[in-house]
N, C-alpha and C positions, 0 to 999 in steps of 0.2 A: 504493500500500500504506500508505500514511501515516506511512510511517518518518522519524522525524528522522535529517538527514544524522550528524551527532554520536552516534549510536547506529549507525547503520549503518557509519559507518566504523571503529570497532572492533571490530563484530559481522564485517565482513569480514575481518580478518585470520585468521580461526579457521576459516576457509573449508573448507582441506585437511586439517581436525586430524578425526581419527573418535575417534568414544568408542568405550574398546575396553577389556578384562577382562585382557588380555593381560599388558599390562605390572606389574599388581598381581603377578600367580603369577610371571613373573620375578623381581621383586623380594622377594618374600616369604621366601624361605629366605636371602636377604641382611643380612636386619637381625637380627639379635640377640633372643632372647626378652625380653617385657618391653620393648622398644624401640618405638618409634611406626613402626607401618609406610606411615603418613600422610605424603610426600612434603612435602619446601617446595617453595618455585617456583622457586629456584635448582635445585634439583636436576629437577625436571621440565621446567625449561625444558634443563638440560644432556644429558638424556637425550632429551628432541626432537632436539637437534640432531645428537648422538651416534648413538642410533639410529630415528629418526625415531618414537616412540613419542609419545603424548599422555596418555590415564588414561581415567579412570569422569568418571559425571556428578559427584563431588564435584571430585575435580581440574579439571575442565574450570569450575566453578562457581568454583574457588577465582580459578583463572587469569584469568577472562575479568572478575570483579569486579575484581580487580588490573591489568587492561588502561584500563576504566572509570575507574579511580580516579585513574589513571596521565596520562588525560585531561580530570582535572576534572569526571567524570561522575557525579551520586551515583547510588548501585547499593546491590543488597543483597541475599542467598541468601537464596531461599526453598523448600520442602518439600512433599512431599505424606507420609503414612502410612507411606509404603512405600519407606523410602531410596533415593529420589529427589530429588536437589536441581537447581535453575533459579536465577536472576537475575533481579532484577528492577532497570530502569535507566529514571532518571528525568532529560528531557532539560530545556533552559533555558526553557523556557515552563512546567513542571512536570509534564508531561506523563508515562505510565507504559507499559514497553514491556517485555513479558514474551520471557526470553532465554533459550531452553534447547537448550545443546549436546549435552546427555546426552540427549538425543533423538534430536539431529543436524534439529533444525528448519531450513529455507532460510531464514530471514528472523526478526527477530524478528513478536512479535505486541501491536501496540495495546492497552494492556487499562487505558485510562483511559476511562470516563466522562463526563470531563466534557469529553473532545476530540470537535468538531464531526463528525469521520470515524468514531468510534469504532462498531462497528457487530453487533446480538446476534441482526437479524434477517435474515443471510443466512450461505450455507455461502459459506465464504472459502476461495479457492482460491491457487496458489504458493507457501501459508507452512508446509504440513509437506510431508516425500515419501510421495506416495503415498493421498495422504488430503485429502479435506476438510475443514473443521474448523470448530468451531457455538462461538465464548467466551460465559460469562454469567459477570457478576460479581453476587457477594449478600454485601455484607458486606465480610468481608477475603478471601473465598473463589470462586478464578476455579475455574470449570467449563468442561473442554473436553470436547468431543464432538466425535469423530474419525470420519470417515464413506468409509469404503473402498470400490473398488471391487468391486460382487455385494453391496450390500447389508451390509455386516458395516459395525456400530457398535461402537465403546468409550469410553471416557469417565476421565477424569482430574480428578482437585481437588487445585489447589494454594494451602495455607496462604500472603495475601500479606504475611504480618505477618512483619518479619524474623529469620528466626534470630536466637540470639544464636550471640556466637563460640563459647561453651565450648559450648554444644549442636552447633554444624553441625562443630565441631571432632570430637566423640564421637561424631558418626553417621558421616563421614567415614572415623575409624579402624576403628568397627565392619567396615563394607565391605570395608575393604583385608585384614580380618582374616577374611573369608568368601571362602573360594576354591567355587565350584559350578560354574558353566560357562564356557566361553570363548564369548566374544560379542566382534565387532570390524561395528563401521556405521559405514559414510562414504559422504556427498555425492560423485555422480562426473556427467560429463556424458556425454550419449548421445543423439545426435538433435538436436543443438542445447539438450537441456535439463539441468537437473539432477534427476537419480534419487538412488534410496537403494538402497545396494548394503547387503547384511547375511553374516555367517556367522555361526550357530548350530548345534551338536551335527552336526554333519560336514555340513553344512546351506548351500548359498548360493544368494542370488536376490536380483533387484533389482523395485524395485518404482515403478512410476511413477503416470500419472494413471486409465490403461486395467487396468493389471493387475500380478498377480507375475508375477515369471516365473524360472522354479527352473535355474539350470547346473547343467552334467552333474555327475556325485557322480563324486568321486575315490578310490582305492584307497590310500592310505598318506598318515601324519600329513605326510611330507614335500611331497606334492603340495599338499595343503590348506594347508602353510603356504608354498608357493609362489605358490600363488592367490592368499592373505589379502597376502602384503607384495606383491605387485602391485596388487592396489585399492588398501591403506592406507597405500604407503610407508614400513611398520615392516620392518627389516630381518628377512632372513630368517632369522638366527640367535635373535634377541629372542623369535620366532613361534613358532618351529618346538620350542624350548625350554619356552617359554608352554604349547603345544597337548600338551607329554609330561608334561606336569605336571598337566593337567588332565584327560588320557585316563582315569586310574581313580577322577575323580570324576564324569565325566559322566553327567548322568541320575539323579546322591543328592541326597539333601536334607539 
């Protein structure tokens, strides 16, 4: 895969963490109005361990550059349009390796040019779940193209130029101060591999190299947040609290 070790070994601690919507709507009627509902990393990290929660793709972006940095790694948020944030981490040859937990990617992805492995003209397979995946770089702008099974394509551009703080800072807040659906994804293994397990709008299925594939739908919030803290080890109080909170917005915009 042409991962540098030094990247991969902190990209592996984040292993069992799912990007999940959950823990914002708990926490939200917590803070004070006018108060940042934008977590630190003490306090995210205290509520991992507390109740096994993690955050959105900006927390998980905040954390894992902070893991990075932690190890003499330079790194750096970056964006797409549509409040989405990724990482980007560059190893000791110079090398550039796009890192995005708010996906819940299996692996980072190569996206230097000027690395002999670097590669635009094959579909790359193990590094997302569920999908194949097409990068092109033009500019400071990676293009992926995500190529699923049955034929269904999508596609994603991420801005490589760095955030700055006070911008990734203020898109960050915006997020935590939009409550819409609950969404909880995490990497699980099954068959010897790793899948991507998802719950959306009373919604769950995992998704591998062949297909989705949808579990049976449940009758009460409580079931479904039984479910969800069984794949994502968020405690079921945290969930089940998260999921009441969100029942009479799901489906608004």
């Amino acid at each position: 895969m042409n991962i540098s070790r030094e990247i991969l070994e902190v990209w592996s601690r984040f292993d069992d963490f799912p990007m999940e919507t959950l823990t914002k709507a708990w926490y939200y009627g917590q803070v004070p109005p006018g108060r940042a509902r934008q977590r630190s990393l003490d306090l995210m990290k205290e509520h991992r361990q507390r109740y096994g929660t993690s955050g959105n793709c900006f927390d998980l972006a905040f954390w894992l550059r902070d893991e990075f940095q932690k190890n003499g790694v330079s790194c750096w948020a970056v964006g797409t349009d549509h409040d989405h944030a990724a990482t980007m981490a560059q190893d000791g040859h110079g090398y550039r390796y796009f890192c995005d937990l708010g996906d819940q990617w299996l692996l980072p992805l190569l996206a230097d040019p000027a690395h002999p492995g670097y590669r635009e003209d094959l579909e790359l397979e193990g590094l997302f779940p569920g999908a194949k995946i097409k990068p092109r770089i033009s500019g400071n702008i990676l293009d992926i193209e995500y190529l699923r099974p049955g034929g269904h394509i999508s596609r994603q551009a991420f801005n490589l130029t760095p955030l700055g703080e006070a911008d990734l800072k203020a898109r960050a807040e915006a997020t935590q101060n939009n409550l819409h659906d609950a969404l909880c994804e995490c990497r699980i293994w099954q068959g010897g591999k790793r899948v991507h397990w998802e719950y959306s709008q009373k919604k769950s299925f995992i998704s591998n190299d062949e297909s989705r594939i949808y579990e049976p739908g449940l009758n009460s919030l409580e079931e479904w947040a039984q479910r969800i803290s069984q794949r994502s080890g968020i405690k079921y109080e945290i969930t089940l609290k998260a999921l009441e909170i969100y029942e009479p917005l799901e489906g608004k915009e």
